[in-house]
C-alpha positions in Angstrom: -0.5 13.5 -3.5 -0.7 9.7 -3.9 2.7 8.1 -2.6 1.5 4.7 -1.5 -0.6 2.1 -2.8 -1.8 -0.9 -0.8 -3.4 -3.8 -2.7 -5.5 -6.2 -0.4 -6.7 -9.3 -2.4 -8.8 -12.0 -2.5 -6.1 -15.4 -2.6 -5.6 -16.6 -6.3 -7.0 -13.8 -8.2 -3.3 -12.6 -9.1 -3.1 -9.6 -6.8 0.4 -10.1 -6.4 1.5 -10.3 -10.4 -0.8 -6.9 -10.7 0.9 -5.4 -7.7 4.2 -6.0 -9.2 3.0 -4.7 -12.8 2.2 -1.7 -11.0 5.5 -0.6 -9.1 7.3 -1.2 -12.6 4.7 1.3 -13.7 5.4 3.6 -11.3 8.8 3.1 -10.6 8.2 2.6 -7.2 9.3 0.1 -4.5 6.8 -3.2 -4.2 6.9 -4.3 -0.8 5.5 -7.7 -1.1 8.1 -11.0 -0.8 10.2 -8.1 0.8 8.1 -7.3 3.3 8.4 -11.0 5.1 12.3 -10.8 4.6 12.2 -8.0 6.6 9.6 -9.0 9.2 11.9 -11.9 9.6 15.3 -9.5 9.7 13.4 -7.5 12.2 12.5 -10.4 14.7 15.2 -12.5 13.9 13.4 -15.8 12.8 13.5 -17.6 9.5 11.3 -16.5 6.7 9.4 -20.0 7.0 8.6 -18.9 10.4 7.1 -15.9 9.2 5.1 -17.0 5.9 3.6 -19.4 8.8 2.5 -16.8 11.1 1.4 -14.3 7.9 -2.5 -13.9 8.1 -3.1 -16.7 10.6 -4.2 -16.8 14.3 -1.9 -18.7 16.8 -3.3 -22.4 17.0 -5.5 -22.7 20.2 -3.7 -24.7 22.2 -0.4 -22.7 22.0 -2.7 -19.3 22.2 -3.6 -21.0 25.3 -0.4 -21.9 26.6 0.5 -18.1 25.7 -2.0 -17.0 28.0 -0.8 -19.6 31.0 2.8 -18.7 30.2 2.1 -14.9 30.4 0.4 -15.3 33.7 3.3 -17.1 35.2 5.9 -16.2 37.4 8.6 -17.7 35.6 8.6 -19.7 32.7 11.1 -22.5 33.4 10.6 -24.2 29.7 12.5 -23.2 26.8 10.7 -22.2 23.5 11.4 -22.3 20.0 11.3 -19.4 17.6 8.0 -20.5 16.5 6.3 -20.0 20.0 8.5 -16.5 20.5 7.6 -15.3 17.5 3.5 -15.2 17.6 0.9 -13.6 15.6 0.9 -10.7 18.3 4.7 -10.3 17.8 4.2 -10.2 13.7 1.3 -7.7 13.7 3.0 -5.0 16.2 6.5 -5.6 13.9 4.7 -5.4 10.5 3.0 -2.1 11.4 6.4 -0.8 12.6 7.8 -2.0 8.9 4.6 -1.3 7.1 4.4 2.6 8.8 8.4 2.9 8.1 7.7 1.9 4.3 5.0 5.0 4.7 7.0 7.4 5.7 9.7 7.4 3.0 6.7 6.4 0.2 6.3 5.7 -3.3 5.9 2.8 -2.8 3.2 -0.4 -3.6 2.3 -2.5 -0.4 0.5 -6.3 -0.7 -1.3 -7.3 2.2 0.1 -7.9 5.9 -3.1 -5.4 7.2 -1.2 -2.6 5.3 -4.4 -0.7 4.6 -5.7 -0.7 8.3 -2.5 0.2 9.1 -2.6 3.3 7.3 -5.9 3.9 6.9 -5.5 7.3 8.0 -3.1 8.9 5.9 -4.1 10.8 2.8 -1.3 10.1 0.9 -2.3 6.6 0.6 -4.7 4.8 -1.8 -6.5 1.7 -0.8 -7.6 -1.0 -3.7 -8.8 -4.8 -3.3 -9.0 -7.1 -5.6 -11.1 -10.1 -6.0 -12.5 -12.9 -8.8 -14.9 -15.1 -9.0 -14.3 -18.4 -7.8 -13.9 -19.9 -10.8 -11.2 -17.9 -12.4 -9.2 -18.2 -8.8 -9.7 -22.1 -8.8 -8.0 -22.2 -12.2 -4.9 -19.9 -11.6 -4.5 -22.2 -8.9 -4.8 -25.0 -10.3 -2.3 -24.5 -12.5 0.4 -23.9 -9.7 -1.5 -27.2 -7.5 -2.0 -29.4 -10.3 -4.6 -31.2 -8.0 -8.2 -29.9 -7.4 -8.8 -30.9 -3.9 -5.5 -29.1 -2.6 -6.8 -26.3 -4.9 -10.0 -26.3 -3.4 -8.8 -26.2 0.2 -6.2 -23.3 -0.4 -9.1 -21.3 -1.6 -11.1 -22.1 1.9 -8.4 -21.9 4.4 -6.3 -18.8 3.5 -9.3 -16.5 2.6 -11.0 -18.0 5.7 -7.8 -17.3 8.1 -7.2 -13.9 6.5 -10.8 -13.1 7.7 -10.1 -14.5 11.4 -7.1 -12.6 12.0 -8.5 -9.5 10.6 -11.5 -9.6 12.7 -9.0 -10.1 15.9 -6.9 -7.8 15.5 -8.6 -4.9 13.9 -12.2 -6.0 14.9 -13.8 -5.6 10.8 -15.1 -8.1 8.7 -13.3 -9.0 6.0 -13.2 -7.0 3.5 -14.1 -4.1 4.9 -15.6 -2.0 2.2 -15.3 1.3 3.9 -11.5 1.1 3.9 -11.1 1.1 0.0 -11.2 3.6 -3.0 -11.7 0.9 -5.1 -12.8 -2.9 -5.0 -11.7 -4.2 -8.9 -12.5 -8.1 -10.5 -9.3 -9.1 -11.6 -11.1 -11.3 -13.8 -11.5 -8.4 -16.0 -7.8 -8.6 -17.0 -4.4 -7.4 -15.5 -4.4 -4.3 -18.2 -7.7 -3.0 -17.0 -7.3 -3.2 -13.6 -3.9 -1.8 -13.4 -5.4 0.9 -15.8 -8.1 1.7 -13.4 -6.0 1.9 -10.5 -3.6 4.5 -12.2 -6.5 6.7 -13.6 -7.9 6.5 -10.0 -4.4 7.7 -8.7 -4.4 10.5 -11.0 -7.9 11.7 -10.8 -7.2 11.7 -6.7 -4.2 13.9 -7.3 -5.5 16.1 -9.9 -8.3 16.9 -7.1 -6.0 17.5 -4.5 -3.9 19.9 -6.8 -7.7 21.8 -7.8 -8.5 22.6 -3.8 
């Protein structure tokens, strides 16, 4: 039986509202805002720190200064949570939160490499959303109220969530194998959240039939 559902999206194509629609559906837990307030519980940083860390490689000249620190005796220099708290730290403590989350399930998880990080359970259906540019630009445009800014948050945080998943898990991003389901959000919230709940239940009905 379905117990988990992790939404991976493309950014601006409302992912997060229909994630949230979803859990009220189901009465389930959605692990989305939550999830960083936890992270940042967990390592004991501030949630800025970790919304900066989210989805993005370590800039190169702290990665490395990572790598001369690490191959030091001693490391005589204080640092600041922001250097103690790396993208290596974030991805082994978000699969530690992400797998816990798992375990007790029903629940509805957005992002954070959630699907690769449970990409082998069968309890667990995989979706990702995306949009044509066009319909992304204007959602957030309404938030930006300026095109350019608009324009770059559509390059960089697509572009960043494809780095870091190609670092850490070694895919392309999206990975198309990994999903039950890829779904155009520019289709509307009702049909995608429709199609992902008839998905759900046609997976459990087939479980129940073996």
């Amino acid at each position: 039986m379905i117990r988990i559902i992790t939404i991976e999206r493309e950014y601006g194509c409302g992912g997060s509202v229909i994630a949230e629609k979803l859990a009220a559906r189901l009465g389930w837990e959605l692990l989305d805002r939550s999830l960083t307030d936890e992270i940042a519980r967990i390592a004991q940083v501030t949630r800025a720190t970790v919304e900066q860390r989210e989805g993005h490689l370590d800039p190169l000249f702290y990665r490395l200064g990572k790598v001369f620190w690490r191959g030091s005796y001693e490391r005589s220099l204080p640092v600041d949570e922001h250097e103690a708290f790396d993208a290596d730290s974030m991805v082994a403590i978000v699969q530690q939160v992400v797998e816990q989350a798992a375990a007790t399930g029903n629940c509805v998880i957005v992002g954070r490499g959630s699907p690769y990080f449970l990409r082998d359970r069968a309890d667990t259906l995989r979706v990702f959303l995306f949009a044509p540019r066009e319909f992304k630009f204007r959602r957030v445009l309404t938030r930006t109220k300026n095109e350019a800014e608009a324009n770059e948050l559509l390059d960089s945080i697509d572009r960043d969530r494809k780095h870091f998943l190609k670092h850490y898990f070694g895919v392309e991003w999206p990975h198309r194998p990994l999903y039950h389901a890829m779904l155009n959000t520019a289709l509307g919230n009702d049909l995608v959240l429709g199609t992902i709940l008839n998905l759900m239940d046609a997976l459990n009905k087939k479980e129940t039939s073996l």
